[in-house]
C-alpha positions in Angstrom: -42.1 -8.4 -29.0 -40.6 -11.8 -29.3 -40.7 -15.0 -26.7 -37.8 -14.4 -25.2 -38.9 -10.3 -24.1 -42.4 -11.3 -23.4 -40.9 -13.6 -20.6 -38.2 -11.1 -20.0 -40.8 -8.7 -19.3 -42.9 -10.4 -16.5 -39.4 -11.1 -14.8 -38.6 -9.2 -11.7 -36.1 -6.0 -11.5 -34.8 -6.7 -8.2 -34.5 -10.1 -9.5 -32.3 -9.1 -12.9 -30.4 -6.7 -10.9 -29.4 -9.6 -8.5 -28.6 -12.4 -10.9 -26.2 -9.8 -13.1 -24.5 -8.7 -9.5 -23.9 -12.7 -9.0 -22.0 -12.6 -12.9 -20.2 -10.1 -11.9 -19.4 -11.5 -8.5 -18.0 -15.3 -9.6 -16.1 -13.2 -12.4 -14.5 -10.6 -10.0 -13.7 -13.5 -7.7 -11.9 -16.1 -10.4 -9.6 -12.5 -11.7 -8.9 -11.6 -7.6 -8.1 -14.6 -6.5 -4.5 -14.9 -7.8 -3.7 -12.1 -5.7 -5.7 -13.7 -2.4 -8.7 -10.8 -2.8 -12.1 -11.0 -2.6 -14.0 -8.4 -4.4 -15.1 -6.6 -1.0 -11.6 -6.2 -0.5 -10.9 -4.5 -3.4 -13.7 -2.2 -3.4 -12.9 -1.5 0.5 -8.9 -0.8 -1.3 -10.5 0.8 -4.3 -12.4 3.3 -1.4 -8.9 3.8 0.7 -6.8 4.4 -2.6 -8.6 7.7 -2.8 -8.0 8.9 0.3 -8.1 7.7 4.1 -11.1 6.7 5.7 -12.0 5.8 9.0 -13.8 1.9 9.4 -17.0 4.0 9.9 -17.0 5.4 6.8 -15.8 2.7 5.0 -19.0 0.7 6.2 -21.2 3.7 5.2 -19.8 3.9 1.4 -20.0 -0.4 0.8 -23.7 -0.2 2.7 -22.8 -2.8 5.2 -22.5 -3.4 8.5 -19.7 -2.0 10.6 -18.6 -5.7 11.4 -18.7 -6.8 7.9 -16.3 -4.1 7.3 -14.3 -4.7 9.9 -13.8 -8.2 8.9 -12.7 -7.3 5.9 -10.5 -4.8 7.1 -9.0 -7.0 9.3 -8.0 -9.2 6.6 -6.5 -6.9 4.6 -4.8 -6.0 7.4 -3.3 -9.5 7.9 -2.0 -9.8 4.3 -0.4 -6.3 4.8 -2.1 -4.4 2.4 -3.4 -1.3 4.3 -2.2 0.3 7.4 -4.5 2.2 10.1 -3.0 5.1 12.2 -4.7 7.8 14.5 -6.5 11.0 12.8 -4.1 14.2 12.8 -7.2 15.9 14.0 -9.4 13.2 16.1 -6.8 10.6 17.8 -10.2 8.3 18.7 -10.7 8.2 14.9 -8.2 5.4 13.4 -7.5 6.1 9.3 -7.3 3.4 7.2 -4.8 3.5 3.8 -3.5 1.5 1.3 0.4 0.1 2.6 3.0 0.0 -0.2 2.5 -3.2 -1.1 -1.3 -2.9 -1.2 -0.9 -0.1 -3.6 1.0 -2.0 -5.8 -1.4 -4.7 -5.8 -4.3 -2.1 -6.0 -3.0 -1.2 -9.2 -2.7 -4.2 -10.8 -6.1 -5.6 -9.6 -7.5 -1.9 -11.0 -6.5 -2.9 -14.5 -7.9 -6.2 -14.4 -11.5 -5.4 -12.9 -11.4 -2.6 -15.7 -10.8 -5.5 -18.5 -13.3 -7.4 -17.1 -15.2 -4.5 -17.2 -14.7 -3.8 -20.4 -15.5 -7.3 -21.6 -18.8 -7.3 -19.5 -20.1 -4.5 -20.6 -19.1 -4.9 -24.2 -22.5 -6.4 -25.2 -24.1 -2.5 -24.3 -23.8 0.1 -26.5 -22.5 3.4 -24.7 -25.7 5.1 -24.8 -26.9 2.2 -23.1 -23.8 1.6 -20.7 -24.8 5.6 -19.8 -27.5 5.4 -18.9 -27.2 2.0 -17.2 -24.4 3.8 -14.9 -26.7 7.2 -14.3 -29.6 4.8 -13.3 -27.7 2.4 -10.8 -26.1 5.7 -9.0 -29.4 7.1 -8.5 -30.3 4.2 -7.1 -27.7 4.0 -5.2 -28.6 7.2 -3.6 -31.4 6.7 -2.7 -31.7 6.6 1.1 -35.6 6.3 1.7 -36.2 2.9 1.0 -39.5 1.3 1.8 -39.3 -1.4 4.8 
């Protein structure tokens, strides 16, 4: 083991796992900003361009709080890039999609967050990228989590 693992070694997890989610972060946010996004906003569009959701759920996938959602919602919102309307089936539930326009840009911001991806990740090879993606979503699933 050389100098540079040996100190790698005693570093923290959480603390690695935070400093790479700040990389990807300032890179996300110099890519988005020509189109006036912020990458909560495009995960919250990335969410919606599935299918619907309601602001509930939307909160409950980005594990954040319902008014963090809703502030990004509501900006979205402003720059016209989803729509809500009233549930077919529950008219106190409000649906959230992706407008026209927010599709369009969806798409294009899509291609770019999967070059940056790409480039990112390019320093891992697939095995590694594999398992890096099976360990973070069972992480990610998690839901006891000490206090």
């Amino acid at each position: 083991m050389d100098e540079n693992e040996r100190n790698m070694s005693r570093v923290r997890t959480f603390y690695l796992l935070k400093r790479a989610e700040k990389l990807v972060n300032e890179v996300m946010e110099q890519q988005l900003q020509q189109f006036q996004l912020t990458p909560g906003e495009f995960l919250i569009m990335s969410l919606v361009s599935r299918s619907p959701l309601s602001s509930a759920q939307v909160a409950r996938r980005l594990v954040s709080s319902p008014q963090a959602a809703r502030a990004f919602i509501k900006s979205l919102e402003n720059k016209q890039f989803i729509e809500r309307y009233t549930d077919d089936d529950n008219k106190r539930i409000l649906r959230i999609q992706l407008s026209e326009e927010g599709r369009r840009v969806w798409e294009v911001c899509n291609r770019v967050v999967d070059r940056l991806e790409e480039d990112y990740f390019a320093v891992l090879e697939p095995e590694e990228l594999a398992a890096l993606r099976h360990a973070l979503a069972k992480l990610g699933q998690k839901p006891d989590r000490p206090e």
